[in-house]
N, C-alpha and C positions, 0 to 999 in steps of 0.2 A: 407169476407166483400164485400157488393155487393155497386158499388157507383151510383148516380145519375148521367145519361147523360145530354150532354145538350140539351135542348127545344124547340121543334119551338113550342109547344103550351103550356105556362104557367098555372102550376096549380094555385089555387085562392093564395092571397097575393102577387102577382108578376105582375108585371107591363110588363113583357118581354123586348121586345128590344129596347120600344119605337120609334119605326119607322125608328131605325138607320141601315145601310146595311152592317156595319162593321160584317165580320164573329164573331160566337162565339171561343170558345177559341178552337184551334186545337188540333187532338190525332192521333197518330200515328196507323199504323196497327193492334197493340195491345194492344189498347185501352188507352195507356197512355199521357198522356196532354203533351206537346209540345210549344215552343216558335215559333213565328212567323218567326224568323230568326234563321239560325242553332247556337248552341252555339261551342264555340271551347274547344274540349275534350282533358282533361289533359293524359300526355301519363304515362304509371305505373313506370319510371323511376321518372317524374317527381312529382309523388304523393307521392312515398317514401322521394323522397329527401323535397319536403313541410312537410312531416309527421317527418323528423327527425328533421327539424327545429324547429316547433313548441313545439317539445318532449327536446330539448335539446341545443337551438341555440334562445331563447327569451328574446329579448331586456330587459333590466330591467325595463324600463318607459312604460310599457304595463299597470299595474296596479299602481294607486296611494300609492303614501309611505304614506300620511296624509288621514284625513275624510273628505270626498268631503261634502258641506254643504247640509243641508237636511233639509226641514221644516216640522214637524210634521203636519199632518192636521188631522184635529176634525170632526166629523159627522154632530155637527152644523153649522160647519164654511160650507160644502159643500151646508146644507140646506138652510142656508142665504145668501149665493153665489147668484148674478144676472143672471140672463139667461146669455147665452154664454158665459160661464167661462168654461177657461179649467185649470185642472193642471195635469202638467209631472209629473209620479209615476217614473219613472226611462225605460231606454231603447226605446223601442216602446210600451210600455202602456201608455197611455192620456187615463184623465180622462176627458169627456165633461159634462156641461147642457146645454141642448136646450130643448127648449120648455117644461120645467119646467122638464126634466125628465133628469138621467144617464145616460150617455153612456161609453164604458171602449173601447178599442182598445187592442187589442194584451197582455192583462192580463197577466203578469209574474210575481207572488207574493215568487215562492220558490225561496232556498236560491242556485242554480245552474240551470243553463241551459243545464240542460245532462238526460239522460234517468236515472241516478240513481244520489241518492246526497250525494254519498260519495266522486265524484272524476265530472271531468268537470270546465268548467267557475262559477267559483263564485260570487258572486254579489261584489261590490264597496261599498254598502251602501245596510239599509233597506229600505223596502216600507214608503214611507212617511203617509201611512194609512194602517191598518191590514185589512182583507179583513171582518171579525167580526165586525169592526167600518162603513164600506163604508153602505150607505142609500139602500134602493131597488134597483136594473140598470133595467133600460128598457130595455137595450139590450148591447151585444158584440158585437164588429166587431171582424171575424179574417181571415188575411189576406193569412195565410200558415200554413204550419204544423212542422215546425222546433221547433225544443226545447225552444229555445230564444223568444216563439211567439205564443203557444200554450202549454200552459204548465196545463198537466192535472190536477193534483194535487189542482192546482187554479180554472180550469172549473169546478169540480167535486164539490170544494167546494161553488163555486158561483152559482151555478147552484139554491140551493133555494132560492135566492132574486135574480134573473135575470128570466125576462118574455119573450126573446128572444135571438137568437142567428142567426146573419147571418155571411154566412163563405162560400167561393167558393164551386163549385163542389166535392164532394168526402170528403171533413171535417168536415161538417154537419153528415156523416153516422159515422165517426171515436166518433162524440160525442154520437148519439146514443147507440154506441158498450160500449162506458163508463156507460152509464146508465141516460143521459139528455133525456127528453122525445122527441118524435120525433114532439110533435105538437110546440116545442118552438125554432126549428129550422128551417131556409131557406135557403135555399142553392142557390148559383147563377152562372151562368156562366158569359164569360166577356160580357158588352155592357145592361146586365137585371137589373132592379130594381126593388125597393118594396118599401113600404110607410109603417110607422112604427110610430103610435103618432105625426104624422102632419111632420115628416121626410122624406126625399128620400134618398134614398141610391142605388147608383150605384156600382155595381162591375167594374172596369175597366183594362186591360189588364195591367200586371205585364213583366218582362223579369225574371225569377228566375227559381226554382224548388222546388220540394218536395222532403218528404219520412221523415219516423222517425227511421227505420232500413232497413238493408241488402236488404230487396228481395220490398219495396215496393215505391220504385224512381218511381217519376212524376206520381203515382195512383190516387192523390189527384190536384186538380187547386190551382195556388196565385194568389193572385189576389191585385189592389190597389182600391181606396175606393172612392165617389165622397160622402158625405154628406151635403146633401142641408134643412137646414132650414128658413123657408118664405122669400128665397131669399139670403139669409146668405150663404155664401158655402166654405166649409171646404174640402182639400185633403188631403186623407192617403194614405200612398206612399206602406204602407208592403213594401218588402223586391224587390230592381229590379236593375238591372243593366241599364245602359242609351240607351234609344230607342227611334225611331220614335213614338213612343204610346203616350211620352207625350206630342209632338205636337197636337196629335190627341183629346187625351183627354180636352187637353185647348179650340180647335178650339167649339169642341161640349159642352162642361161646364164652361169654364171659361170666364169670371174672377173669380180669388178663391181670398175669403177674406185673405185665409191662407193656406199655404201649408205644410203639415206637412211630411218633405223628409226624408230617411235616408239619412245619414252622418256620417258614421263611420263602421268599419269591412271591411274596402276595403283594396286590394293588387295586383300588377299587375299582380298577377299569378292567379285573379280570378276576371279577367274584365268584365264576361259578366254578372254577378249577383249581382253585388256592387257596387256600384258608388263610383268613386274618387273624392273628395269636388268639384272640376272645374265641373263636369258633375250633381254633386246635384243641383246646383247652376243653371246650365245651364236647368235642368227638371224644377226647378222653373218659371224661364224664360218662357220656353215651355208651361207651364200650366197657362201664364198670372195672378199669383199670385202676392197680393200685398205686401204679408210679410208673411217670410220662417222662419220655427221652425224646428232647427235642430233635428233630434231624430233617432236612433238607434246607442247610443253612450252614455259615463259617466257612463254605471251601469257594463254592462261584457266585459272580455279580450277576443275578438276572432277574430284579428289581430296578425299584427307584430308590427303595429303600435302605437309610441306612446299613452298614452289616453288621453291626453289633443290635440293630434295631428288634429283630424277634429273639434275640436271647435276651433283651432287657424287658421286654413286654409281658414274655410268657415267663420273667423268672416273677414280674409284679403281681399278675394276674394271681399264678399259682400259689405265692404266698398270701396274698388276700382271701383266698378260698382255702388256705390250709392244707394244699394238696400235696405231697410228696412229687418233687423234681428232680431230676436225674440230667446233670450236663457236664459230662466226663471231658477234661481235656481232650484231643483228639491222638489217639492210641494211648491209653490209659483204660486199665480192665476193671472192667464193672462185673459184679454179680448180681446176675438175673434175679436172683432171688431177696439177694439184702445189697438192693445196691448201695452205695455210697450216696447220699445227696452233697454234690460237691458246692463248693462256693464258687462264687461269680467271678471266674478266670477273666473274664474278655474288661471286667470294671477297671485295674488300673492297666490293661491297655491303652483303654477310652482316652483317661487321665492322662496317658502321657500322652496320646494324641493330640490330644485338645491342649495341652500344657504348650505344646510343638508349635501348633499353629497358631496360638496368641501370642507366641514368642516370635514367629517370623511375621504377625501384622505389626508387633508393636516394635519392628527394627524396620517396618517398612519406609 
């Protein structure tokens, strides 16, 4: 597979750098993408000892004992939806309308986030829409190439009611290799945009990495996402550990109406790629948003971590700071612009959890 470099002269549909001087995204010697700052590499004592934990040492409240609430959404319901409505399908998939058209993010409709679906993270819950039901999409964002975020099975199938796809350096080629045409893909490096049905979309520097097996780490870019419509502006965070970037990102784009961060799958033993709620909270801040939708959390186990644990964190945090929070059941329609600050769905889950389980120690 041969990937696209990045550009200093943009083919047509691409805006390039817009006059910004911020390097594009860096590559090492051998060609592979790179974070701006070194990351710190786990040593193979300490990978087995992660890997035996995971295998055999996993908290029990990693996954919900009950059904986390779900709203079914209809084909109509999305068509009669007002411009700038978004709703959360679960994980990092948002669904938007802007400017009367679809947008999907980080699409993950299968029932695991693994290279095969016999074994892997399982979902929580179904998609609150079948991918059969959803209207046309103007286009995908995708931010990376991990399982949890690119999940083939869903591109392959969306692929014939989607009229575009943009996705960093090197992910755009992994779709053509599946079989999406190459003319409904753009590919972006960090700091380049494109305009897409009266959209901008900025690709913007990530702190992560790639790879979907063994031999092909950091071949492909991640990237996080600025989406501007007529002035409306929307941030996708994809997948990053906390860095100077999101200062950066804020200074040149922000104010964002809404910031859409991860918040969840973090652990200290893998700080430079995940963000712990203080540091989600704090990117938000960075990027001069004015109201934070938690998201890559509530659908899969890929923690140690509690799963109600970063929606309790980051609902503490942000009431402490005063800051407007946005955690929409999953398919329930938010506006972008005033969204609703809902209450704490997942608390008397918790309660009946926890009710459950000192009911069967104390019949023990």
């Amino acid at each position: 597979m041969t990937y696209q470099t990045a550009i200093a002269k943009p083919p047509a549909g691409l805006d390039g750098l817009d006059g910004l001087s911020v390097p594009t995204a860096p590559r090492t010697r051998t060609g592979k993408f790179r974070n701006p700052v070194k990351m710190h590499a786990m040593g193979l004592m300490q990978g087995l000892s992660l890997m035996l934990r995971v295998l055999f040492d996993k908290p029990a409240d990693t996954v919900p004992r009950q059904a986390i609430p779900v709203h079914a959404i209809t084909q109509r319901q999305l068509l009669d939806a007002p411009d700038r409505t978004l709703f959360r399908l679960g994980h990092s998939t948002v669904l938007l309308k802007l400017n009367g058209n679809f947008w999907l993010t980080d699409p993950v409709f299968s029932e695991r986030a693994s290279p095969v679906q016999w074994a892997g993270p399982k979902r929580f819950h179904k998609p609150p829409i079948s991918i059969d039901e959803l209207p046309p999409i103007k286009g995908i964002i995708l931010s990376h190439d991990h399982y949890d975020h690119l999940d083939k099975a869903a591109v392959i199938k969306l692929a014939a009611k989607t009229e575009h796809f943009i996705t960093p350096l090197g992910v755009g080629d992994r779709l053509v290799a599946w079989g999406i045409p190459r003319a409904k893909v753009r590919q972006l490096s960090w700091w380049q945009s494109t305009q897409v049905a009266g959209l901008k979309l900025v690709a913007t520097p990530a702190q992560h990495f790639s790879g979907r097996g063994l031999n092909d780490r950091n071949k492909t870019l991640w990237a996080s996402f600025v989406i501007e419509d007529r002035g409306v502006k929307v941030f996708f965070s994809g997948d990053s550990g906390y860095f100077d970037g999101f200062k950066e990102i804020g200074r040149k784009f922000g104010p964002f109406d809404l910031t859409m961060v991860e918040t969840g799958a973090y652990d200290p033993q893998w700080p430079d790629v995940h963000m712990q709620p203080e540091e989600s909270l704090q990117a938000h801040i960075d990027l001069q948003g004015k109201v934070m939708l938690p998201i890559h959390n509530g659908t899969f186990d890929l923690s140690m971590h509690a799963w109600h644990d970063p929606f309790n964190r980051i609902a503490q945090l942000a009431g402490e700071r005063r800051l407007p929070l946005a955690t929409p059941e999953i398919g329930l329609a938010l506006d972008i612009t005033r969204p609703a600050l809902d209450g704490k769905w997942w608390v008397p889950l918790v309660e009946r959890e926890t009710a459950a389980a000192e009911a069967a120690a104390a019949s023990a």
